[in-house]
C-alpha positions in Angstrom: 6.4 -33.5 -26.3 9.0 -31.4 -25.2 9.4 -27.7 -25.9 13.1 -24.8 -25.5 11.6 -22.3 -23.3 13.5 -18.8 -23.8 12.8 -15.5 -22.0 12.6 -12.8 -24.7 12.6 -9.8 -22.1 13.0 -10.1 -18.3 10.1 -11.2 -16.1 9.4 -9.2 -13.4 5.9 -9.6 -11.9 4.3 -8.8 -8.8 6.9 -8.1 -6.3 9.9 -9.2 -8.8 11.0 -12.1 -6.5 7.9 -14.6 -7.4 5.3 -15.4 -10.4 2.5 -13.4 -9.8 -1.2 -14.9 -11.2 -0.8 -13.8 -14.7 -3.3 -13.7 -17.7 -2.1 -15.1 -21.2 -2.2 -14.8 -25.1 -1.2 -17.1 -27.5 -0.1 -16.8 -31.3 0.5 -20.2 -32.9 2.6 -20.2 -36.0 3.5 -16.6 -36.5 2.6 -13.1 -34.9 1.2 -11.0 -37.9 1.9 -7.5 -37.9 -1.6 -6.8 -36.4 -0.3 -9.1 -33.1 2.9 -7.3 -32.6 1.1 -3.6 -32.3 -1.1 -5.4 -30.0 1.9 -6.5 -27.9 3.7 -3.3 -28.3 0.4 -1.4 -26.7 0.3 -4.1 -23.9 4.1 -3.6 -23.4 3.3 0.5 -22.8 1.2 0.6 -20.2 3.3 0.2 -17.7 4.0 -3.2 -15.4 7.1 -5.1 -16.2 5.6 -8.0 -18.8 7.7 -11.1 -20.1 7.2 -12.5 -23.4 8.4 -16.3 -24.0 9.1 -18.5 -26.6 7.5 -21.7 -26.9 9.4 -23.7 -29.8 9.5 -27.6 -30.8 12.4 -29.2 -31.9 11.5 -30.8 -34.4 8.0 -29.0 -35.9 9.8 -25.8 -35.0 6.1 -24.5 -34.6 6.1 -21.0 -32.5 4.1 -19.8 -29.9 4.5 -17.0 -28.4 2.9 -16.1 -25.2 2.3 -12.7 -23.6 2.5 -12.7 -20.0 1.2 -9.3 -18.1 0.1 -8.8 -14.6 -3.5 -10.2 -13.8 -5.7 -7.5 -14.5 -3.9 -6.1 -17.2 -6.4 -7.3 -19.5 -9.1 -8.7 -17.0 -10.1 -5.6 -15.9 -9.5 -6.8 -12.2 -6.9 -4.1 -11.6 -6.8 -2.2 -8.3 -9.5 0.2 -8.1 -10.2 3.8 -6.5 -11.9 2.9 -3.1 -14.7 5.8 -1.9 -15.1 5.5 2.0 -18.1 5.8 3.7 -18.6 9.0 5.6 -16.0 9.5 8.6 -18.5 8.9 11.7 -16.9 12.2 13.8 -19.1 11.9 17.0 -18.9 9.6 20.0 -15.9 7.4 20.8 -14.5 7.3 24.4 -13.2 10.3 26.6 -10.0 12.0 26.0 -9.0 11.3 29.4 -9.7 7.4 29.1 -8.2 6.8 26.3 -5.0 8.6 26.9 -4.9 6.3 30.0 -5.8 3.3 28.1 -3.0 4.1 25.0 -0.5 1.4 24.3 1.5 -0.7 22.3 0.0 -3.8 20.5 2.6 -6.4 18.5 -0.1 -9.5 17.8 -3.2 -9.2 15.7 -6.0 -11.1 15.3 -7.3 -12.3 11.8 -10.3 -10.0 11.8 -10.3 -7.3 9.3 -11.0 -3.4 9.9 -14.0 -3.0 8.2 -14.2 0.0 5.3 -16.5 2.4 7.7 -13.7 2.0 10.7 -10.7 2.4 8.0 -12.4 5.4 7.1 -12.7 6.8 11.0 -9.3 5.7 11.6 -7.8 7.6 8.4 -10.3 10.7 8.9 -8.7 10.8 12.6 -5.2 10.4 11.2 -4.8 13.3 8.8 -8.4 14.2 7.7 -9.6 17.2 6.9 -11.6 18.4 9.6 -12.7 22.3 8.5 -13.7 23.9 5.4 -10.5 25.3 4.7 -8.8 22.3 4.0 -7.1 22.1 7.6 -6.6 18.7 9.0 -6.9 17.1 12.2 -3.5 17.0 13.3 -1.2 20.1 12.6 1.7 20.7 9.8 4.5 23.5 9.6 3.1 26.4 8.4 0.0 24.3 7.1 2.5 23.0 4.1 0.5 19.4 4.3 3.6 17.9 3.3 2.4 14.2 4.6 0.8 11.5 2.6 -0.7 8.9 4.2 -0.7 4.9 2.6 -2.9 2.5 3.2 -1.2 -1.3 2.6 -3.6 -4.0 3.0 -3.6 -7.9 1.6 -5.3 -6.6 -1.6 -2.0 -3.7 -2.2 -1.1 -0.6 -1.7 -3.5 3.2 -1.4 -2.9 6.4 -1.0 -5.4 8.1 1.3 -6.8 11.3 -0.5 -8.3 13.1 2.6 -10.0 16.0 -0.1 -11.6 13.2 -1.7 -12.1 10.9 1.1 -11.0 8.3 -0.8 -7.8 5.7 -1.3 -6.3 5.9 -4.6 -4.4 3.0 -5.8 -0.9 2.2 -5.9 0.1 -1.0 -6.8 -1.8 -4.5 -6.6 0.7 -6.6 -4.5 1.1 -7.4 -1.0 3.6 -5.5 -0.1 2.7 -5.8 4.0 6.1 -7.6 4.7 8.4 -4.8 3.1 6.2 -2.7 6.0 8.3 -3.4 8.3 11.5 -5.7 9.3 9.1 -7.4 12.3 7.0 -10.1 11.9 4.2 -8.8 12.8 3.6 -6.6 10.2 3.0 -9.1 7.9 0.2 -10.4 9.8 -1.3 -6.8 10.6 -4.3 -5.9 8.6 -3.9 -2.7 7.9 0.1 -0.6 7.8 -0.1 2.8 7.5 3.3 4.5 6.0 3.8 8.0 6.7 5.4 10.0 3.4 6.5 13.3 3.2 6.5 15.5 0.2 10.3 17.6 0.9 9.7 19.3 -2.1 7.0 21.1 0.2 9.5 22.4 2.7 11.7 25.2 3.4 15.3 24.7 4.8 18.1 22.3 4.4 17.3 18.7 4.7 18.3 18.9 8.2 15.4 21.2 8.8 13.3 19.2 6.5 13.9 15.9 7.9 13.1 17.9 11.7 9.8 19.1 10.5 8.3 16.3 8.6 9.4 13.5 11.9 7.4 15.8 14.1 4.4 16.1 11.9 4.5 12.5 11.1 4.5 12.1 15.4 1.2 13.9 15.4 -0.3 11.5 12.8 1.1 8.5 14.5 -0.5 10.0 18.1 -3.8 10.6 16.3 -3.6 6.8 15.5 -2.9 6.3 19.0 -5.7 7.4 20.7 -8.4 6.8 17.8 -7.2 3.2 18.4 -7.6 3.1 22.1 -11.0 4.6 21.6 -11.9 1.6 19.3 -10.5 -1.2 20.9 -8.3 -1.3 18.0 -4.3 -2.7 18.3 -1.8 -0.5 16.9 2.2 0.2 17.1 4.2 2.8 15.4 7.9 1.6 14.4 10.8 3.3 12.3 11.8 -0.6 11.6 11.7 -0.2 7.6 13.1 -1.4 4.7 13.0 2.3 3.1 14.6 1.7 -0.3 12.7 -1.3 -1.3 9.4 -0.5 0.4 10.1 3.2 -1.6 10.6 1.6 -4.6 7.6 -0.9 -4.6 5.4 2.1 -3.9 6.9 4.1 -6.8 7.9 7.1 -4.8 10.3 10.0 -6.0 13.3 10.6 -4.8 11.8 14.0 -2.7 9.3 11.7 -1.0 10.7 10.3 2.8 9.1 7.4 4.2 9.1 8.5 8.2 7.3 6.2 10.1 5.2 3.1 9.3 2.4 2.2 11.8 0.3 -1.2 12.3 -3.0 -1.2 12.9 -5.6 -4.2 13.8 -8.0 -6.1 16.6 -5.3 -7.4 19.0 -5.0 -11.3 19.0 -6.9 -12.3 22.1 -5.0 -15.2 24.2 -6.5 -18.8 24.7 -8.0 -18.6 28.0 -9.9 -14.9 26.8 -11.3 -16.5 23.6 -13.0 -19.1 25.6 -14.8 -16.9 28.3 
């Protein structure tokens, strides 16, 4: 049996490129009135959706199928993550570890578990007093930085207040971190976002402020790594305007930096001892 296939409206899922793993509805027949709301609510909440129509040649029998992202109607949608705790105490010396800081391109395939993501954000731009003050500084306290969290399941935003990540989208959006392989492979990329609307001055001075700010994050990273045994590498290698536009960012919001973070891949002859 063979069935005419036309796209109704454009089909954009997941990252736009590829078919995402979609859920589906089908109307045989006819869509009665009561359908087509249903579709029209679907349609408003917000991912790009595709509806096709099914039709035989020769019974001319109609289906019509609602495609939305997986989740849509599942209920398997990206969630708000709490973190545990930060743990604030211990770690290695100041001294040692700015002597052991450094570079780190290959990852292994362990994950960061959700206690160390939390230490690692908390150490990156947490808040660290009762006044809302962070650990590493910003001009004139203005806070202008966000701080995502991309991983294999999406994309977070981390809400240091809340000590929590906040979801962004439900794709795997790890490759558009960076224009090196790596970053692909890297469990965890942090992109550093700043907020100009927050800032004083032309864009000059607004670009000056927010790249050192977004330096004491990535040093923060640095040594919280090193103290960890954690890989890590900070890089300005980004594809800004797609990885922008994946993350739904406004047009005042700067992607700065982007920064890898994982267990280093340990070479042949060290896995074996």
């Amino acid at each position: 049996m063979r069935y005419r296939l036309t796209c109704l409206t454009p089909l954009l899922v997941g990252d736009g490129r590829k078919l995402s793993p979609i859920d589906y509805m089908v109307w045989k027949d006819h869509v009665n009135v009561l359908d087509q709301w249903r579709i029209f609510r679907l349609l408003a909440k917000g991912p790009p959706s595709a509806i096709l129509r099914m039709e035989h040649p020769m019974s001319k029998s109609l289906i019509a199928v609602l495609l939305v992202p997986l989740g849509l109607i599942s209920g398997q949608e990206l969630k708000p993550v709490a973190l545990p705790t930060p743990q604030t105490s211990g770690g290695k010396p100041l001294m040692q570890v700015l002597k052991e800081r450094k570079s780190v391109r290959d990852f292994g395939p362990e994950q960061i578990s959700r206690q160390m993501l939390s230490n690692l954000l908390w150490a990156a731009w947490g808040v660290n007093r009762e006044d809302g003050r962070r650990t590493a500084p910003s001009a004139s306290n203005r806070q202008e930085m966000d701080v995502y969290a991309i991983v294999a399941e999406g994309a977070y935003l981390y809400d240091a207040k809340g000590n929590a990540l906040k979801p962004v989208t439900q794709t795997d959006m790890r490759k558009l971190a960076g224009t090196q392989a790596y970053a692909a492979d890297a469990p965890v990329n942090l992109i550093f976002v700043a907020d100009t609307a927050k800032l004083g001055g032309d864009d000059a001075a607004r670009l000056a402020t927010a790249n050192a700010d977004t330096g004491f994050i990535a040093q923060n990273v640095y040594l919280f790594c090193a103290s960890e045994g954690l890989g890590t590498v900070v890089r300005g290698s980004v594809n800004r305007a797609d990885l922008g536009k994946a993350m739904n960012l406004r047009a005042e919001q700067r992607i700065i930096l982007a920064q890898s973070v994982g267990y280093p891949k340990q070479s042949p002859s060290a896995a074996a001892r």
